[in-house]
MITIKE-601089 format. One record per residue (C-alpha): residue number from 0; x, y, z. Coordinates in nm, 2 decimals, decimal comma. Layout:
// MITIKE-601089
  pos      c1      c2      c3
  NUM       X       Y       Z
...
This chain:
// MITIKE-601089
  pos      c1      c2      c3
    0   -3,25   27,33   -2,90
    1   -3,00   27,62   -2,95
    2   -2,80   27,59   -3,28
    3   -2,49   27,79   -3,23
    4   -2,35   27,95   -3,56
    5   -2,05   28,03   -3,71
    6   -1,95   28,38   -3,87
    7   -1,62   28,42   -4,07
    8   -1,50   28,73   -4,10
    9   -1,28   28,73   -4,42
   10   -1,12   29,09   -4,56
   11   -1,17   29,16   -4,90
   12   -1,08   29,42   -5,12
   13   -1,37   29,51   -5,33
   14   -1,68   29,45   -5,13
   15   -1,93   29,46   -5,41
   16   -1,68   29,20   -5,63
   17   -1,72   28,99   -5,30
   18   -2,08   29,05   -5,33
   19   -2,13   28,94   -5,67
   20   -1,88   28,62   -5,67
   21   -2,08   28,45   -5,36
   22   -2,41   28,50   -5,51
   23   -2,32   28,36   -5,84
   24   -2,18   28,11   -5,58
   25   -2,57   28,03   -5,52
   26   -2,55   28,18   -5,17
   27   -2,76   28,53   -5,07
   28   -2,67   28,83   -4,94
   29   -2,87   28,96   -4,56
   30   -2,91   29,30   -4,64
   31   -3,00   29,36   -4,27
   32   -2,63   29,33   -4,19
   33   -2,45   29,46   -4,52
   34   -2,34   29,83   -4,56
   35   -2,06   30,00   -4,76
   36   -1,83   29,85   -4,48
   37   -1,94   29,47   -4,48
   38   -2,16   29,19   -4,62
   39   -2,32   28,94   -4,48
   40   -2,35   28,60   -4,70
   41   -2,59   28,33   -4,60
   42   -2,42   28,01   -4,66
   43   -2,65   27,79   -4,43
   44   -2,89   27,83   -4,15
   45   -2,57   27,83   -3,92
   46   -2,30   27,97   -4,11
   47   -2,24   28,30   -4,25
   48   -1,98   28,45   -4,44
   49   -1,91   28,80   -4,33
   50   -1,71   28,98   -4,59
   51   -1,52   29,31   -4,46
   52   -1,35   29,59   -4,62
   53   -0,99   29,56   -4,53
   54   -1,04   29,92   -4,32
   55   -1,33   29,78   -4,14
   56   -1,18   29,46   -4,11
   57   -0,84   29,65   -3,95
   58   -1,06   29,77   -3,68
   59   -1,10   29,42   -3,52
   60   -0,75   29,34   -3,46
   61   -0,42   29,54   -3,41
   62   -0,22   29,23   -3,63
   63   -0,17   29,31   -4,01
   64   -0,39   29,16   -4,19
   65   -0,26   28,83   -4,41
   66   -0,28   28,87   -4,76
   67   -0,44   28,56   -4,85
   68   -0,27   28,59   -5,20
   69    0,06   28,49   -5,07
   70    0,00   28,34   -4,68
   71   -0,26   28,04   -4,66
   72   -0,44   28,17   -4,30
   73   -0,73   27,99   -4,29
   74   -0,93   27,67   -4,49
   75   -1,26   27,71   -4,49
   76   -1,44   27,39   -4,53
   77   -1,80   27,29   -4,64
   78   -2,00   27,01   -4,66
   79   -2,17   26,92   -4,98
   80   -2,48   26,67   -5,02
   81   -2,31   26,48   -5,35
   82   -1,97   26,44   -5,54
   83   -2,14   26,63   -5,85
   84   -2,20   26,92   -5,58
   85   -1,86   26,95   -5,50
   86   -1,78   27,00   -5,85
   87   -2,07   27,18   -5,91
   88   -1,98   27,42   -5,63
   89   -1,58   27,44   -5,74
   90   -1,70   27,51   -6,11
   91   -1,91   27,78   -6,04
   92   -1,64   27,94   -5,83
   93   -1,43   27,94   -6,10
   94   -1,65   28,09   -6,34
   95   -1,75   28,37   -6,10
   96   -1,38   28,46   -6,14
   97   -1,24   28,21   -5,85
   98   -0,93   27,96   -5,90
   99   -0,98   27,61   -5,85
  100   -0,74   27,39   -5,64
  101   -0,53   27,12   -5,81
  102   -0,57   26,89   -5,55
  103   -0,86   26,65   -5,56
  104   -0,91   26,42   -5,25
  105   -1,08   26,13   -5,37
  106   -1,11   25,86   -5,09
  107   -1,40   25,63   -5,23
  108   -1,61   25,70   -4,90
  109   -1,44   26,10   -4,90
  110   -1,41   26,32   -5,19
  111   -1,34   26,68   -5,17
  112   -1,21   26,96   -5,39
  113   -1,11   27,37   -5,30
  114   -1,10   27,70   -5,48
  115   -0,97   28,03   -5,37
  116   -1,21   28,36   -5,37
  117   -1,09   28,65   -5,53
  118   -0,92   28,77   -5,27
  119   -0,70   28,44   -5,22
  120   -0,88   28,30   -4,88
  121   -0,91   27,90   -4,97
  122   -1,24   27,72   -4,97
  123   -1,27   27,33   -4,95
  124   -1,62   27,13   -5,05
  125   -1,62   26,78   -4,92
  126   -1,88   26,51   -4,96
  127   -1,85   26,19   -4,74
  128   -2,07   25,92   -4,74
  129   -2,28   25,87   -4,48
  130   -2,27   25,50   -4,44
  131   -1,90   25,56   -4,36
  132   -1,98   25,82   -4,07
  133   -2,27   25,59   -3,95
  134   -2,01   25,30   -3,92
């Protein structure tokens, strides 16, 4: 069966800082599709992370590019396999230089927590129990 993917294009500033914060993030790098221009992190199977030079980025679209500093354009959600990997994922965004969210959604059957990158674009991790999707 054909898995369809998702790639997010995200424009960054300094490509190699980009680099460097997702693999301490746990995640690898494709060097097939990185370059001085772009980099390609492997989040899952079906979901990569494609990091862009703001220049290269521009090339894609003729609309100015949000800073993600100041203008919230997108919230990039993941699934985790555990509560302690939400935090687990949160706090080592934050030690590779991210910021973590205040906001902490604990529902009992939901929990979930967010960090912004380095370049402002906001990440959520969120664990939900499966007995609660199964029912």
């Amino acid at each position: 069966m054909y898995q369809q993917m998702i790639f997010v294009n995200l424009p960054v500033n300094d490509l190699d800082a980009s680099k460097k914060f997702f693999t301490e993030l746990g995640y690898s790098i494709n060097a097939q599709f990185t370059d001085e221009n772009a980099a390609s992190v492997v989040i899952s199977d079906t979901i990569v992370a494609m990091m862009l030079t703001k220049p290269f980025y521009s090339t894609f679209t003729n609309k100015e590019i949000a800073d993600a500093t100041k203008t919230n354009e997108v919230a990039i959600c993941l699934s985790a396999e555990s509560r302690e990997k939400v935090d687990e994922l949160v706090e080592k965004a934050v030690a590779a230089g991210g910021t973590a969210s205040e906001q902490v959604q604990d529902h009992g059957f939901m929990y979930g927590r967010g960090f912004d990158d380095l370049d402002g674009h906001h990440w959520e991790v969120v664990w939900m129990d499966p007995s609660a999707i199964e029912g």
